[in-house]
N, C-alpha and C positions, 0 to 999 in steps of 0.2 A: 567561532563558527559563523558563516556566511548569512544561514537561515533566521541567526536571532533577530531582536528589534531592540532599539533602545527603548531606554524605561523612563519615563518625566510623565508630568501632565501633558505633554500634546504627545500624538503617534509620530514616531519616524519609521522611516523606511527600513527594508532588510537590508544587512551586509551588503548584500548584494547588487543591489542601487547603488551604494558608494564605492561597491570595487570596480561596479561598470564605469562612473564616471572618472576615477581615477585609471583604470585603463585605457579610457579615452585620452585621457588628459596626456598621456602615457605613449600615445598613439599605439599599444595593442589592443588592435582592430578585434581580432577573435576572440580577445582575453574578454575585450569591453561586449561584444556580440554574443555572450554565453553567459558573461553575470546579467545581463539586460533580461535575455529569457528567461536566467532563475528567479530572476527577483518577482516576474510577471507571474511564475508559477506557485512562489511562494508566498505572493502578496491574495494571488485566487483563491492556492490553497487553506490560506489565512483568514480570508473572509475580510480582503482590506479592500475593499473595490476602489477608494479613493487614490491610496496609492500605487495601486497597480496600474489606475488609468496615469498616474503621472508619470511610472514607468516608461508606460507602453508610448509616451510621448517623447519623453527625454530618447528611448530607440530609436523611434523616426526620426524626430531630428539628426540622431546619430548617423545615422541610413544615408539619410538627404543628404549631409554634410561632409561626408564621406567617401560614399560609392560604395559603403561594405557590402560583400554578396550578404542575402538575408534575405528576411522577410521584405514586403515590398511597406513602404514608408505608408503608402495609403491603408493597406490595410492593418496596420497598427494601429490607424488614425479609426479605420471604423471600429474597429474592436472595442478601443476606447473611449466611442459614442455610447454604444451596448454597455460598456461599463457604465458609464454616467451618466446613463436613462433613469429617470428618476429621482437621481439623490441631491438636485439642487446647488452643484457644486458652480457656480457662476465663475470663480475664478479658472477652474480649468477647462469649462464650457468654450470660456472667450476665448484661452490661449487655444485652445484646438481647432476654433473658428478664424483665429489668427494663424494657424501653420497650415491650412489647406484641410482641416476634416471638416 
């Protein structure tokens, strides 16, 4: 199932994250544009804010890199701000200040 996460000591991502990027990989565009948005909904609905913000990033670039119709690559990028207001995450602060949020 899509919605699980792996189990270790550190968090990984939902299914969903790595079906999106393997769709990509894949070049299905809507395949990858619909695991992108699960994975954003079930990393919120999860209470992952960290990985939802790396989500909502791996997307926009998807977006940008692409041309897929979608969400617009900027406002993934702000969503992703709002996500990471507060939690101190330096390393995906910079990448998002490196990809234009």
């Amino acid at each position: 199932q899509a919605e699980t996460f792996g189990i270790s000591a550190v968090a990984h991502h939902c299914g969903h994250h790595y079906l999106a990027l393997l769709s990509a990989a894949a070049g299905a565009t809507q395949r990858a544009m619909d695991h992108f948005a699960a994975a954003a909904r079930v990393h919120e609905r999860c209470g992952a804010p960290l990985l939802m913000a790396e989500s909502l990033l791996d997307w926009a670039r998807f977006v940008d890199e692409t041309g897929a119709s979608g969400p617009d690559p900027a406002d993934l990028r702000r969503r992703c701000a709002d996500v990471l207001a507060g939690h101190g995450a330096a390393l995906l602060e910079r990448r998002l200040a490196e990809e234009g949020g």
